[in-house]
N, CA and C of each residue as an Amber inpcrd file, in Angstrom:
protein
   261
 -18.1560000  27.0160000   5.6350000 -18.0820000  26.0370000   4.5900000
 -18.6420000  24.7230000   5.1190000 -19.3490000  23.8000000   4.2770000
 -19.5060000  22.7240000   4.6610000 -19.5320000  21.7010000   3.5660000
 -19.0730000  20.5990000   3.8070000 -18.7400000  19.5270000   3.1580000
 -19.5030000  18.5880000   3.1220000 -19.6030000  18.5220000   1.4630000
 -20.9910000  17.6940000   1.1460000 -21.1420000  16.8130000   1.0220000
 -20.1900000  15.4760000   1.5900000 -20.1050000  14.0120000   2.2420000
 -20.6690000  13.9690000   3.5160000 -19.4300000  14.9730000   4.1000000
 -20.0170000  14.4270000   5.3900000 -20.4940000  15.1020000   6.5880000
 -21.0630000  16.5630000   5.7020000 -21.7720000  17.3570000   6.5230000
 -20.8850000  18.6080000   7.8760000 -19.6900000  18.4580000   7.4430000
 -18.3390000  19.2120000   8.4390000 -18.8840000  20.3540000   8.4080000
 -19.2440000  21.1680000   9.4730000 -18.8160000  22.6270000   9.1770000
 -17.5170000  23.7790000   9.7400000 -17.4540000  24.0090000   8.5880000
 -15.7140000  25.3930000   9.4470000 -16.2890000  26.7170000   9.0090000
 -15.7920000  27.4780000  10.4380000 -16.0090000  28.9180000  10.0330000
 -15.3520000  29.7140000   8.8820000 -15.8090000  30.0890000   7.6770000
 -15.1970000  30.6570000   6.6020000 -14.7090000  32.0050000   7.2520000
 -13.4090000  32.5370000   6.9310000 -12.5330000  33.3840000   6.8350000
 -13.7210000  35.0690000   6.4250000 -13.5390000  35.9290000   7.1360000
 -14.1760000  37.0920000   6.4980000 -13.4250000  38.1380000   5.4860000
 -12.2970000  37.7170000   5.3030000 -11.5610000  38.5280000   4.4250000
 -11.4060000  37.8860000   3.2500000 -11.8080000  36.4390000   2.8610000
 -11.5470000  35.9470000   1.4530000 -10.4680000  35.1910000   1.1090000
 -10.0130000  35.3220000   1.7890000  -8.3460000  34.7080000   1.4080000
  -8.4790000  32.9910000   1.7400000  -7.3700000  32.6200000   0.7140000
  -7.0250000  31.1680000   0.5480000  -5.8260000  30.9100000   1.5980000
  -5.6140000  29.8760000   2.6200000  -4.6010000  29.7250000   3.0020000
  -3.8450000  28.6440000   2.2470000  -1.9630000  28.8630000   2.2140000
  -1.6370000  27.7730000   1.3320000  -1.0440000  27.5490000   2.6700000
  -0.7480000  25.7270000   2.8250000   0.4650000  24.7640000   3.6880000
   1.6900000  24.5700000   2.8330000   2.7440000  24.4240000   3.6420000
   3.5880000  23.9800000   2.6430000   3.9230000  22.8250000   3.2320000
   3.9790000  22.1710000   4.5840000   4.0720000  21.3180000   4.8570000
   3.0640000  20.0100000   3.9080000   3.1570000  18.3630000   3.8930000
   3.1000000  17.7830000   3.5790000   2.9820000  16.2920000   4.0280000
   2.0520000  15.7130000   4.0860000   2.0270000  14.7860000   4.7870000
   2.1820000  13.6210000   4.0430000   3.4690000  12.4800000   4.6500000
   4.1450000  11.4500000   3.9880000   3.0330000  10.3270000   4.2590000
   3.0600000   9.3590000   3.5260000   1.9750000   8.0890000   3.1830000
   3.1060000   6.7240000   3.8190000   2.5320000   6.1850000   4.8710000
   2.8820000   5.0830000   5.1790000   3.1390000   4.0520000   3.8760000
   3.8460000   2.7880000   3.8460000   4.0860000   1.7450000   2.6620000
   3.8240000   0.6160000   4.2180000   3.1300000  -0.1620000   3.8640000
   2.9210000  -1.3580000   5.1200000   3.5860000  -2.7000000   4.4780000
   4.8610000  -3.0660000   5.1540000   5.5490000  -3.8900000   4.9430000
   4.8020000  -5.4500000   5.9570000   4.7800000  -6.2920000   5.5010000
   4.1470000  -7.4490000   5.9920000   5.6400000  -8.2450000   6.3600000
   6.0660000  -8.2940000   7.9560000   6.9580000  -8.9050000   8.6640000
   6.8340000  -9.9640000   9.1380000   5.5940000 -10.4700000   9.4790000
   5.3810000 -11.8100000  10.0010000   4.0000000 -12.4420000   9.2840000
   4.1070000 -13.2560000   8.5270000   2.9950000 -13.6880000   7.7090000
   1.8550000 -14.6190000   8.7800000   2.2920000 -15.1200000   9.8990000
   1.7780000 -15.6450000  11.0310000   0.6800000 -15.0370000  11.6350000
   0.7790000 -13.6450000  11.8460000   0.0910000 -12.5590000  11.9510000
  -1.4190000 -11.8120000  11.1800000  -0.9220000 -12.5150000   9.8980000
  -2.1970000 -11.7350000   9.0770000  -2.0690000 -13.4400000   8.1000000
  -3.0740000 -14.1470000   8.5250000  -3.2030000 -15.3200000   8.3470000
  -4.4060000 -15.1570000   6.6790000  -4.3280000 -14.2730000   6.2510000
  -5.4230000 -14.2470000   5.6430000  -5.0060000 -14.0360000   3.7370000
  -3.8150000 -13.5920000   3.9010000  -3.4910000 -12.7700000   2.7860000
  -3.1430000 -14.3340000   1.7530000  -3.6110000 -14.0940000   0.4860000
  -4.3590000 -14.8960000  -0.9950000  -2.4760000 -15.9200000  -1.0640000
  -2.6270000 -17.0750000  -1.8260000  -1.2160000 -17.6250000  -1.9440000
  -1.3160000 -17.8100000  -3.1860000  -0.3790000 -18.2580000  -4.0010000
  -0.0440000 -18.6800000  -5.7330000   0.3480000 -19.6500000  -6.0060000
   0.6480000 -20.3710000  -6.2350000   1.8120000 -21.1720000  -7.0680000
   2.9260000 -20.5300000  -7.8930000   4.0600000 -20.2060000  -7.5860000
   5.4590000 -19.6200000  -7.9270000   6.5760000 -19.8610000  -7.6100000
   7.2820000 -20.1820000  -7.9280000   8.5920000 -20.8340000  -7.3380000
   9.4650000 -19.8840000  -6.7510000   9.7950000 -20.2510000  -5.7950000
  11.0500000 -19.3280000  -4.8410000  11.9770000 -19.2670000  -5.4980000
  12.7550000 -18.0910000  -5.8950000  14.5100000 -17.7880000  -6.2890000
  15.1780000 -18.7190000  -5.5770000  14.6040000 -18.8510000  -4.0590000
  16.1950000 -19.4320000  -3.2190000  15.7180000 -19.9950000  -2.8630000
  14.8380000 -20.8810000  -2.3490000  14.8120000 -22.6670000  -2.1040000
  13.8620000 -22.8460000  -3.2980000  13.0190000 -22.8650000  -4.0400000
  12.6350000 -23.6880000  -5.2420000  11.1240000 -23.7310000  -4.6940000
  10.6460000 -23.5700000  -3.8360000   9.3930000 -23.4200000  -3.0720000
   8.2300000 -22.9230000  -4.3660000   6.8110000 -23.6700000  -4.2410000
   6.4320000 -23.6690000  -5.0080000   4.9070000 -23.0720000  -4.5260000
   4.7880000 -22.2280000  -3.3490000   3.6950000 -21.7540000  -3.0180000
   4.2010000 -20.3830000  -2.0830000   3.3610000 -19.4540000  -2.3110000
   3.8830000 -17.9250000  -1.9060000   2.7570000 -17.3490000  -1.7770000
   2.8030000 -16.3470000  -0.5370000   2.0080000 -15.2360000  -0.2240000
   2.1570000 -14.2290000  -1.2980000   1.3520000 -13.3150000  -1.7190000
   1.5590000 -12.5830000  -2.3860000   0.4370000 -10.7590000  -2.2320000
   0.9020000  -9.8990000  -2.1050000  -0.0250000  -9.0320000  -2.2790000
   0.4220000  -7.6490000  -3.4130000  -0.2430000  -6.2210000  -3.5250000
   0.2470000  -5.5130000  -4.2160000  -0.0470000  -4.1840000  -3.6930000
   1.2340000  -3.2450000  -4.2570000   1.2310000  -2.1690000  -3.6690000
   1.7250000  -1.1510000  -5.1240000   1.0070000  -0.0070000  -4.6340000
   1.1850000   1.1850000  -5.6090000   2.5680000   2.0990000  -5.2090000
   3.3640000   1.5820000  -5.8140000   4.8250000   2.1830000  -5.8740000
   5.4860000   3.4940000  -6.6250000   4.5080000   3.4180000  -7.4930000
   5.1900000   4.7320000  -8.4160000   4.0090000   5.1840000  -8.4430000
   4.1160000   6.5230000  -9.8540000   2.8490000   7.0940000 -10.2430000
   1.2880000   6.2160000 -10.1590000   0.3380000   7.1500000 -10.1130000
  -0.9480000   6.4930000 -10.2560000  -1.1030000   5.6960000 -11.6940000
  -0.5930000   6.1200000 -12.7870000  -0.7240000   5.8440000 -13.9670000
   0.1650000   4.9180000 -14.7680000   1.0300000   4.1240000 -13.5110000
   1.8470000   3.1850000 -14.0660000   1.6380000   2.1250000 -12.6210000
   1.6160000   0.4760000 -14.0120000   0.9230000  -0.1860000 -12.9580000
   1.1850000  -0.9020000 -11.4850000   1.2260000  -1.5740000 -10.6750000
   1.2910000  -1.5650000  -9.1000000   2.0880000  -2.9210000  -9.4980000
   2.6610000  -3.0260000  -8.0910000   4.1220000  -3.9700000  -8.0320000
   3.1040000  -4.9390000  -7.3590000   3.3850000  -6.5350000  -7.4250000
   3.2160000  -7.7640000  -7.1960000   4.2790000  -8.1420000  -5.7520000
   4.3760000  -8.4240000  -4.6840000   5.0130000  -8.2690000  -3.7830000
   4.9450000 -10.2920000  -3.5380000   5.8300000 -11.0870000  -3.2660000
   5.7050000 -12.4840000  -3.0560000   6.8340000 -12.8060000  -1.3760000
   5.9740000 -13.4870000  -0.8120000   6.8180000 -14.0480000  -0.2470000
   6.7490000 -15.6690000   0.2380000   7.2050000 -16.4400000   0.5620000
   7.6950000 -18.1320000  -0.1580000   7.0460000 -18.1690000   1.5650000
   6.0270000 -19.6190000   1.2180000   5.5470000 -20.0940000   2.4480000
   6.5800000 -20.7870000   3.3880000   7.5910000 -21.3170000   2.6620000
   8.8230000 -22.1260000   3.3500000   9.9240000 -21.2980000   3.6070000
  10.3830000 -20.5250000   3.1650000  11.8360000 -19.8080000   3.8910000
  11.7850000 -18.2450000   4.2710000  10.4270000 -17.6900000   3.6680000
   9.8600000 -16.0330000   3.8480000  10.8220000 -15.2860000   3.3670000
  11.2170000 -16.0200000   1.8270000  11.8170000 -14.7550000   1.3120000
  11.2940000 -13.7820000   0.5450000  11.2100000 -12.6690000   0.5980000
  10.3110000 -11.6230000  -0.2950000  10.8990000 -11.3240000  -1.8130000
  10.4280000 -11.3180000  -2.1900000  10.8660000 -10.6480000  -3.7770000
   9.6700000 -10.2370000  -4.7020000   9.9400000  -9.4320000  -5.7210000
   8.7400000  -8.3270000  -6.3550000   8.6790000  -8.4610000  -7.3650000
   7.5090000  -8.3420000  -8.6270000   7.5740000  -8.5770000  -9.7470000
   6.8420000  -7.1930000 -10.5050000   7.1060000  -6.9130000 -11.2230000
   6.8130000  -5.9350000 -11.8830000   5.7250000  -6.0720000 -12.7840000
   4.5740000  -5.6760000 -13.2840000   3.8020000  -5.8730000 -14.0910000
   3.9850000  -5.0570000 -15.8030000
């Protein structure tokens, strides 16, 4: 078989058969712990729940199904508290 991106080849099976896995491989979620670190990520204007802070990091992540839309993730330039908004 070979794969028509990127040119792979594997020896095909001579008897035909499909193998199934049942194993499954889990998808990392990358939590952002130190905003110091990744100096790069976009800011808003939004006010903090808990000090009143009026500028926040913010990025987004796909939390549920593909077909329902992706969570808003904030965290406050002054006290780094995180909290999420739903779209």
């Amino acid at each position: 078989m070979k794969c028509r991106k990127c040119g792979f080849l594997r020896e095909f099976s001579t008897d035909g058969s499909l193998q199934r896995t049942r194993s499954r491989g889990e998808r990392e979620i990358t939590i952002i712990d130190d905003t110091e670190k990744v100096p790069t990520l976009p800011t808003m204007t939004i006010r903090c729940p808990k000090c009143g802070n009026n500028n926040a990091f913010w990025w987004l992540r796909q939390l549920r199904a593909a077909d329902e839309s992706e969570v808003r993730f904030f965290r406050c330039c002054k006290c780094d508290h995180t909290w999420r908004q739903y779209d």
